[in-house]
N, CA, C and O atoms as a GROMACS GRO file, in nm:
protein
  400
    1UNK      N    1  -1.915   0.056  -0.246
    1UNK     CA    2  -1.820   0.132  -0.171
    1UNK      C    3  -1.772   0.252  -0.252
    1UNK      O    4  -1.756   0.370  -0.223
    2UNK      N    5  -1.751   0.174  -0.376
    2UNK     CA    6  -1.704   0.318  -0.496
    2UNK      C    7  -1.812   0.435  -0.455
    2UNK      O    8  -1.789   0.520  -0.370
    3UNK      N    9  -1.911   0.425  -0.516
    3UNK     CA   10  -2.008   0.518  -0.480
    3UNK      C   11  -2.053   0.617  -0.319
    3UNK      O   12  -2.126   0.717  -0.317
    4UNK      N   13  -1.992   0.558  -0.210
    4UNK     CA   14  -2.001   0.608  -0.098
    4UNK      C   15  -1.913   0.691  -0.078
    4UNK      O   16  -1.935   0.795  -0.017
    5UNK      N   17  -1.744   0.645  -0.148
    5UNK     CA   18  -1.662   0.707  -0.120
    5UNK      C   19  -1.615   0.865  -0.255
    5UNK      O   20  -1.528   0.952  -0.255
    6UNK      N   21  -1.716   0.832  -0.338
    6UNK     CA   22  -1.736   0.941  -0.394
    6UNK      C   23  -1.804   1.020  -0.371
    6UNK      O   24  -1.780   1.128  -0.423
    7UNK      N   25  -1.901   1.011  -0.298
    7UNK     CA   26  -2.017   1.084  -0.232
    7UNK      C   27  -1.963   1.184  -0.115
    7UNK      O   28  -1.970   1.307  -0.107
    8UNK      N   29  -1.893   1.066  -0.007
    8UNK     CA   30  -1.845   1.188   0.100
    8UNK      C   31  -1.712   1.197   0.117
    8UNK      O   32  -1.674   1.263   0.214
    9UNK      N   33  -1.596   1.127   0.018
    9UNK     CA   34  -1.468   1.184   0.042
    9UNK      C   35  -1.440   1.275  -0.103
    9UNK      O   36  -1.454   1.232  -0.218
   10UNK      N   37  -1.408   1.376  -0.074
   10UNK     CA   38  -1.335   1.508  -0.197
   10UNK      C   39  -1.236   1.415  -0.272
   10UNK      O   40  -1.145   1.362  -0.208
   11UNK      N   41  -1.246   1.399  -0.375
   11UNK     CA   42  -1.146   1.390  -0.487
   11UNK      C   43  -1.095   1.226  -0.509
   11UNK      O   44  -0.992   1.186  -0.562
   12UNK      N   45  -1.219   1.138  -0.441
   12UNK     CA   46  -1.247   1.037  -0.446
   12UNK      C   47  -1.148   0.923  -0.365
   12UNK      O   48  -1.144   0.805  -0.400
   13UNK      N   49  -1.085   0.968  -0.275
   13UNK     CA   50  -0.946   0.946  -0.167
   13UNK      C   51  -1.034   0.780  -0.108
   13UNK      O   52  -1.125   0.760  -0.027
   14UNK      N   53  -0.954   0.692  -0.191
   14UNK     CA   54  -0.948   0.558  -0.109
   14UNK      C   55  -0.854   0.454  -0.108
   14UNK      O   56  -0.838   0.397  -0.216
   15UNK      N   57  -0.800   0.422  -0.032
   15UNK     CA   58  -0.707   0.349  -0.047
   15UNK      C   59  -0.792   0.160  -0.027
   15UNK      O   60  -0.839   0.127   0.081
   16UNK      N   61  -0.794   0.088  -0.118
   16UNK     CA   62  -0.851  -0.028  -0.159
   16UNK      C   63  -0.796  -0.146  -0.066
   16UNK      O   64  -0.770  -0.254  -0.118
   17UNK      N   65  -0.774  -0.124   0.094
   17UNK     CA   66  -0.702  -0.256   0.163
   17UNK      C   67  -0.821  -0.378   0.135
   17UNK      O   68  -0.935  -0.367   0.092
   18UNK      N   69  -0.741  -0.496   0.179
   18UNK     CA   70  -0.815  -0.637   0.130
   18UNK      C   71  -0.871  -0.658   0.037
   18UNK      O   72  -0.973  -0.723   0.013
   19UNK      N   73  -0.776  -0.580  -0.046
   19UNK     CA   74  -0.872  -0.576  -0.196
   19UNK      C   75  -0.828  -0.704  -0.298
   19UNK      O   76  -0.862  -0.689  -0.416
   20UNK      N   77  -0.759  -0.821  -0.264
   20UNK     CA   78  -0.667  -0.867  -0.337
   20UNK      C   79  -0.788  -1.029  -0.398
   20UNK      O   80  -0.736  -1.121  -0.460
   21UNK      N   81  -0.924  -1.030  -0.369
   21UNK     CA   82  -1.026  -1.147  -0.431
   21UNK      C   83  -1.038  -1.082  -0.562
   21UNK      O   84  -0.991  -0.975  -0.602
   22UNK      N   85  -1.105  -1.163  -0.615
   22UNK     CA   86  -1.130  -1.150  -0.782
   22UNK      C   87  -1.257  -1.070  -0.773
   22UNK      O   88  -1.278  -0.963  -0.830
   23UNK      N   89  -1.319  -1.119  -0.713
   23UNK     CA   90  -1.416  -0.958  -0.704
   23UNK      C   91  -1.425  -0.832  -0.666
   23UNK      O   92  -1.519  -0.755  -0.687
   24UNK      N   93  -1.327  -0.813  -0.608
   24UNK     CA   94  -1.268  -0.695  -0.605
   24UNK      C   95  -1.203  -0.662  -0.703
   24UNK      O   96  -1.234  -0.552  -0.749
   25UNK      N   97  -1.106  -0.728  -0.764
   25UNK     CA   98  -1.003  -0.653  -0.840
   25UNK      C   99  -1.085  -0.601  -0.962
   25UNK      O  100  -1.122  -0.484  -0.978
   26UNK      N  101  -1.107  -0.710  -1.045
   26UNK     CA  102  -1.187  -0.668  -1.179
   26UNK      C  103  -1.324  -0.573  -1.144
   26UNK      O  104  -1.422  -0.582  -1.219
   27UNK      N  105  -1.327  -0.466  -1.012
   27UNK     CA  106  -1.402  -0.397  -0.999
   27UNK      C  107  -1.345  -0.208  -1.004
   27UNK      O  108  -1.419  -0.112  -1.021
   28UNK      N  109  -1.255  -0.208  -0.992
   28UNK     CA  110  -1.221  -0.072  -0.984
   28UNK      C  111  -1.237  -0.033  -1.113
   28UNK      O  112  -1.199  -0.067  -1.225
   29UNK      N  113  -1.358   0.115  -1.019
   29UNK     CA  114  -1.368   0.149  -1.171
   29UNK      C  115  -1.351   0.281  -1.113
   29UNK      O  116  -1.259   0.316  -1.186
   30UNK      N  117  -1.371   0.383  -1.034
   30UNK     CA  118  -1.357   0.522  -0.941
   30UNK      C  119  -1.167   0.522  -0.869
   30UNK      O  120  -1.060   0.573  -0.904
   31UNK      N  121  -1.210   0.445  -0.771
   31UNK     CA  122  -1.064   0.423  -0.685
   31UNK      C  123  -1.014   0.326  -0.715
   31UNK      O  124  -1.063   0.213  -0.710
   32UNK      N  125  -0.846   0.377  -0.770
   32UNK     CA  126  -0.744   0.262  -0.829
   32UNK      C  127  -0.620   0.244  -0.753
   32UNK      O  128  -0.525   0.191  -0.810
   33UNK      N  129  -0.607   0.297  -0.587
   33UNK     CA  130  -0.507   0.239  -0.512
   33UNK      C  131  -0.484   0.158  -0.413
   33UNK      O  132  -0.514   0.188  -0.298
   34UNK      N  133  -0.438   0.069  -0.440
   34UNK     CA  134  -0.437  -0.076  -0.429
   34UNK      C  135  -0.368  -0.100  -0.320
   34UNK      O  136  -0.248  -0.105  -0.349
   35UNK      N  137  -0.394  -0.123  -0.169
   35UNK     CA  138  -0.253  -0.160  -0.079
   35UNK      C  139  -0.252  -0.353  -0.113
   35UNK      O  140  -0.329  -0.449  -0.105
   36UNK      N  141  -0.115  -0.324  -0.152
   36UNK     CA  142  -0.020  -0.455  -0.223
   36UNK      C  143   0.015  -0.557  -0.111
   36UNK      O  144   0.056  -0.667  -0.149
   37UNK      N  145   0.008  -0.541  -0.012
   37UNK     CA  146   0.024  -0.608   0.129
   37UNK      C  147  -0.003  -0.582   0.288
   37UNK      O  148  -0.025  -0.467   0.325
   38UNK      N  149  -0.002  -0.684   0.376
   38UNK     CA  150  -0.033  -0.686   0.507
   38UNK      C  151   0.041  -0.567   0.533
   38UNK      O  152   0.131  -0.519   0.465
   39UNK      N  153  -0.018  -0.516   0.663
   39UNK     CA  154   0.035  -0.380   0.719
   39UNK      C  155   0.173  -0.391   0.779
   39UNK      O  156   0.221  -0.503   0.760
   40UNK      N  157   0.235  -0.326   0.831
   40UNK     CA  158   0.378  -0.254   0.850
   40UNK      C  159   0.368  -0.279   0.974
   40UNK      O  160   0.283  -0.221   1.042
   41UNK      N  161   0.467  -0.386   1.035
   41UNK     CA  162   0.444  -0.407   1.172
   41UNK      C  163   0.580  -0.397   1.206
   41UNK      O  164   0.674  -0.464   1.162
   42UNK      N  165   0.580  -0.242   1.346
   42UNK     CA  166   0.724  -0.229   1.327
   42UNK      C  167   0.755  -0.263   1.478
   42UNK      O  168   0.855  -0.214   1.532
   43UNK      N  169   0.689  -0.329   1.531
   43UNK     CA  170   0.780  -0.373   1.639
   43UNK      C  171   0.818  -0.547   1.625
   43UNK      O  172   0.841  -0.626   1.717
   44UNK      N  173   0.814  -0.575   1.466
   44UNK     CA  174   0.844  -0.740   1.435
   44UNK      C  175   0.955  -0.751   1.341
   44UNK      O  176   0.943  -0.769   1.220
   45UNK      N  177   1.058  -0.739   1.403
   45UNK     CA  178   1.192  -0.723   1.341
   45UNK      C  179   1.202  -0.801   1.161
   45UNK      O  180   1.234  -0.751   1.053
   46UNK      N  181   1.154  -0.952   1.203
   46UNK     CA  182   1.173  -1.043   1.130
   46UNK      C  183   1.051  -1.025   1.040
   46UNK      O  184   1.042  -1.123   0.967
   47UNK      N  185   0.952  -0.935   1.018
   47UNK     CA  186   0.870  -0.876   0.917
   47UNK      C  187   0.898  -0.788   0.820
   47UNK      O  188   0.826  -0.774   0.722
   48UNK      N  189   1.003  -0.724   0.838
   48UNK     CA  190   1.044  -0.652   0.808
   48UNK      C  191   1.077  -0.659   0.631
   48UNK      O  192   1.027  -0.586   0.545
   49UNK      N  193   1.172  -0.765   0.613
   49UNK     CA  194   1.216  -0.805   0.467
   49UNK      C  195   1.098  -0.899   0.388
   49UNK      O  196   1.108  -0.922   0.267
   50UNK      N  197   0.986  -0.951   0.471
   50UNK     CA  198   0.922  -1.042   0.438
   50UNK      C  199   0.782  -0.973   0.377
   50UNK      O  200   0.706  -1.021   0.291
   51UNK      N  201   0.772  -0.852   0.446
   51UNK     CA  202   0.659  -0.758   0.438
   51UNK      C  203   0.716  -0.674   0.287
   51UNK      O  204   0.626  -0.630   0.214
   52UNK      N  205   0.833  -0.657   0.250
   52UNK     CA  206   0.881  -0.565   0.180
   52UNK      C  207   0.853  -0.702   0.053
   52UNK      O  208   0.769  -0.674  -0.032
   53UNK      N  209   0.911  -0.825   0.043
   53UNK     CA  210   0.863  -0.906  -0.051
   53UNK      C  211   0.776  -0.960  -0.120
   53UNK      O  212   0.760  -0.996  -0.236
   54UNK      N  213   0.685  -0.957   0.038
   54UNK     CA  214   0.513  -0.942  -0.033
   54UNK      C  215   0.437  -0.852  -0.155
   54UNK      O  216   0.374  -0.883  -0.256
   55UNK      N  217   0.482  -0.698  -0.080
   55UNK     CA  218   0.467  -0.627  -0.163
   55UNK      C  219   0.565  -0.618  -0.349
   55UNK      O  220   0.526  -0.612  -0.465
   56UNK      N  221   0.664  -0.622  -0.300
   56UNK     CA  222   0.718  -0.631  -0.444
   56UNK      C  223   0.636  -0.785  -0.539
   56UNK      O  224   0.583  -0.768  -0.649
   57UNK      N  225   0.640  -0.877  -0.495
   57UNK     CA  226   0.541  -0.966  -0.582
   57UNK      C  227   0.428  -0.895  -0.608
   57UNK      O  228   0.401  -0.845  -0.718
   58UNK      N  229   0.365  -0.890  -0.513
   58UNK     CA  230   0.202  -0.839  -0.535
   58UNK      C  231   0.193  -0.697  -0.629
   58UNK      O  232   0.094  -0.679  -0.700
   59UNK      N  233   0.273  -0.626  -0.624
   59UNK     CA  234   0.291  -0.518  -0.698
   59UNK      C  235   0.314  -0.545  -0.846
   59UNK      O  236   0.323  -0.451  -0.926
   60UNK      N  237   0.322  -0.654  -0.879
   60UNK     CA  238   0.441  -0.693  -1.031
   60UNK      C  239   0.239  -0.725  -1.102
   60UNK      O  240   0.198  -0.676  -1.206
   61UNK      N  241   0.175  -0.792  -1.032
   61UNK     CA  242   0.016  -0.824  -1.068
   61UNK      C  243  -0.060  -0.707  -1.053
   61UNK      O  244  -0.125  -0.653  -1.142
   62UNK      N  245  -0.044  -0.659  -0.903
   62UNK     CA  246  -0.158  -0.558  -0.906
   62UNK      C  247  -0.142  -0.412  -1.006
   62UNK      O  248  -0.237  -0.342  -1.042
   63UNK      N  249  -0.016  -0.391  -1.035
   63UNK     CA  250   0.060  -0.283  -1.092
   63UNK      C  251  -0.067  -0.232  -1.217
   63UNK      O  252  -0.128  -0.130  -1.250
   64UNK      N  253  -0.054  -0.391  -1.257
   64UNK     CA  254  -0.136  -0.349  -1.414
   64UNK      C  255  -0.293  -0.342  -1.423
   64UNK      O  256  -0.365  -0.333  -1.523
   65UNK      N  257  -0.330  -0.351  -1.276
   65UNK     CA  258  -0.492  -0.324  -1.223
   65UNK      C  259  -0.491  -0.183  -1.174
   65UNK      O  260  -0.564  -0.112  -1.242
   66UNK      N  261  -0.433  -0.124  -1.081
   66UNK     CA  262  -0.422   0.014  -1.063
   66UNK      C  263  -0.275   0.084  -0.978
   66UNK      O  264  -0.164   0.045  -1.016
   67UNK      N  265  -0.279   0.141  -0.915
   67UNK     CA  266  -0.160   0.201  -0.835
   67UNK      C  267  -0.154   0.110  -0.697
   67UNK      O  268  -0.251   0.092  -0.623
   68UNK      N  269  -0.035   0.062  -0.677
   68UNK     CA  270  -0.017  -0.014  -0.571
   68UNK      C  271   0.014   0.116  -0.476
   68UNK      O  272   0.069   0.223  -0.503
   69UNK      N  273  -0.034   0.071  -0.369
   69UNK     CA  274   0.020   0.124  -0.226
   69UNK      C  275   0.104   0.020  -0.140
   69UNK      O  276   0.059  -0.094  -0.130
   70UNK      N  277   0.210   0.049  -0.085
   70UNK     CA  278   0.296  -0.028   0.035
   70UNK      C  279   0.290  -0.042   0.181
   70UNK      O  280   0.338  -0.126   0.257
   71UNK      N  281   0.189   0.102   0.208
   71UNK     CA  282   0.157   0.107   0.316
   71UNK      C  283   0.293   0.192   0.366
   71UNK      O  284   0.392   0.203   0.294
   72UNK      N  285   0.279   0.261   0.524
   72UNK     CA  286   0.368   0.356   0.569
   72UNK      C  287   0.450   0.270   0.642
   72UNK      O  288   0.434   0.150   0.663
   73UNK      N  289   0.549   0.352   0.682
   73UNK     CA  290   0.664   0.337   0.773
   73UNK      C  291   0.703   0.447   0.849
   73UNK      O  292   0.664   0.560   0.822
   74UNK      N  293   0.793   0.418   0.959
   74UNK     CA  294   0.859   0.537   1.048
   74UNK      C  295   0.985   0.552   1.019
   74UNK      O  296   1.067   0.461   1.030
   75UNK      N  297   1.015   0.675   0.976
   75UNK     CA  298   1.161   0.703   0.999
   75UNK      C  299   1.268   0.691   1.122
   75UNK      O  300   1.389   0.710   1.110
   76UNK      N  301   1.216   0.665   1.210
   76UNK     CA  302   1.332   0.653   1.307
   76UNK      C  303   1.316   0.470   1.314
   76UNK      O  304   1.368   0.439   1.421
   77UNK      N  305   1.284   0.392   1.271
   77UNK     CA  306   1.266   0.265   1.257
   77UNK      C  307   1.430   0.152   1.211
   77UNK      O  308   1.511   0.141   1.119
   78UNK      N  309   1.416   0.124   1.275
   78UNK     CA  310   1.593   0.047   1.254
   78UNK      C  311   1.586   0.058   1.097
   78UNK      O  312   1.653   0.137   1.030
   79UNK      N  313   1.487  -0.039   1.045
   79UNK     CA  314   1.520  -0.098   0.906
   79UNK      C  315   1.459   0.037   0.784
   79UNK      O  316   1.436   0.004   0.668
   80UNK      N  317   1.443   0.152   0.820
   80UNK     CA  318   1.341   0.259   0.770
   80UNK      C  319   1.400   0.285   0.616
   80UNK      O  320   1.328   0.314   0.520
   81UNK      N  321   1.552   0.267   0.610
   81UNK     CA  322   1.637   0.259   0.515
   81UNK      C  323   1.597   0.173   0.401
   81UNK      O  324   1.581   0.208   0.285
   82UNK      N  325   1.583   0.048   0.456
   82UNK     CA  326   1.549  -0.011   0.348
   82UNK      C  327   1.398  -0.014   0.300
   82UNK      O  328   1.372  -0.039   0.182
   83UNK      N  329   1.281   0.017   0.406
   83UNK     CA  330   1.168   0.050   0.375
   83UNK      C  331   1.211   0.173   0.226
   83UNK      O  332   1.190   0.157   0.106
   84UNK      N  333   1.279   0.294   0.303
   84UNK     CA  334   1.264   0.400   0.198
   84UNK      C  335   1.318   0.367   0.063
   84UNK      O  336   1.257   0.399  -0.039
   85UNK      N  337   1.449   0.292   0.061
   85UNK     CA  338   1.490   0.273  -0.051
   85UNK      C  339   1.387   0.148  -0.157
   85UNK      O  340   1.409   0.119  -0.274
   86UNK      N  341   1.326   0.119  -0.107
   86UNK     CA  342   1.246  -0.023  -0.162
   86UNK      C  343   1.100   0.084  -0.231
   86UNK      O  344   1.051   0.076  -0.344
   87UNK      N  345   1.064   0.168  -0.131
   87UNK     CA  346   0.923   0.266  -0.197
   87UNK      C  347   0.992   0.311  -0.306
   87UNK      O  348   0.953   0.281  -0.418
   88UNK      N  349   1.094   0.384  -0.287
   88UNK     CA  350   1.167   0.450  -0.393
   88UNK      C  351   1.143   0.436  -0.540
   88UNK      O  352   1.090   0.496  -0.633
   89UNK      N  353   1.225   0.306  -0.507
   89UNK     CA  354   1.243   0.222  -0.668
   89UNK      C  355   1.049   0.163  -0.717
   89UNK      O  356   0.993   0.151  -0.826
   90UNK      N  357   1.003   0.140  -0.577
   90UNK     CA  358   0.840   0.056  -0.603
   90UNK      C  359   0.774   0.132  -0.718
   90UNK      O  360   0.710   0.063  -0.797
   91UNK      N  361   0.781   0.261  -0.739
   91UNK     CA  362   0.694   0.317  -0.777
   91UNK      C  363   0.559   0.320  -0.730
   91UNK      O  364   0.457   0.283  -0.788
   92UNK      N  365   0.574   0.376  -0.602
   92UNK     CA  366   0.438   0.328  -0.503
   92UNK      C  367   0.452   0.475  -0.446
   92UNK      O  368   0.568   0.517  -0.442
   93UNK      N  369   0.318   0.592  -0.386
   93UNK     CA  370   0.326   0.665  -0.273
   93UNK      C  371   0.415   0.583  -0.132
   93UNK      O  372   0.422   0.471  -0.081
   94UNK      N  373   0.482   0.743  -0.113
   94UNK     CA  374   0.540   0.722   0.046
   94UNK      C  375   0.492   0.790   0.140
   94UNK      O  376   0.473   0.911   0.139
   95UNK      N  377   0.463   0.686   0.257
   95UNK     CA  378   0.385   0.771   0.346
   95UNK      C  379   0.465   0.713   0.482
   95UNK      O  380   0.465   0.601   0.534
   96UNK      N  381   0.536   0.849   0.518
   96UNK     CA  382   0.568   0.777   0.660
   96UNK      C  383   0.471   0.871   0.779
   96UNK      O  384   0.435   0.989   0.775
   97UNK      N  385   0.450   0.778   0.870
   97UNK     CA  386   0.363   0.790   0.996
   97UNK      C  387   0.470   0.800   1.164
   97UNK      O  388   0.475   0.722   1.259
   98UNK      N  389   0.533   0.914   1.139
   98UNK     CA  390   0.612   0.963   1.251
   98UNK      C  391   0.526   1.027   1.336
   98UNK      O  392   0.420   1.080   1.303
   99UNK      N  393   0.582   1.021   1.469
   99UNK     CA  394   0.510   1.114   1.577
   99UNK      C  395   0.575   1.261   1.558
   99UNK      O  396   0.688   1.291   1.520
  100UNK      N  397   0.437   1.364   1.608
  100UNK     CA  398   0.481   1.478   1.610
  100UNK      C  399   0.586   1.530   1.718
  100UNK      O  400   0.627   1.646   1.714
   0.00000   0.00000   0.00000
């Protein structure tokens, strides 16, 4: 995959989802960003704090394999606050996915 995505994406742009087996991890050797957890499901209220915990564990391991990602959020999102303040401190890219 390393090799494909150096081939046809510029500047080697991959973000590593389901990357979290042992054969994966001890493989990055091109692309080192890591999404740290299940995706951002914002119409599941009660995901919300549980999705944000995942990632902070998984981040504390994957941290020292490459750059964790958290995955996006929406700003107009009830809980978006605490999404933002939690990337903040993560030391993770923020990417929110608002409509135009």
């Amino acid at each position: 995959m390393e090799a494909s995505v150096g081939e046809h994406f510029r500047g080697n742009r991959c973000i590593n989802c389901m990357c979290h087996s042992s054969e994966n991890l001890y493989h990055y050797r091109e692309t080192s960003l890591l999404r740290a957890a299940d995706d951002f499901y914002p119409d599941e209220p009660a995901a919300q704090p549980v999705h944000l915990a995942h990632v902070s564990y998984n981040s504390l391991f994957l941290g020292e394999i490459g750059h964790v990602d958290w995955d996006m959020f929406t700003s107009t999102h009830s809980d978006a606050h605490m999404h933002a303040a939690a990337r903040a401190v993560g030391g993770c890219p923020i990417y929110v996915s608002d409509q135009p």
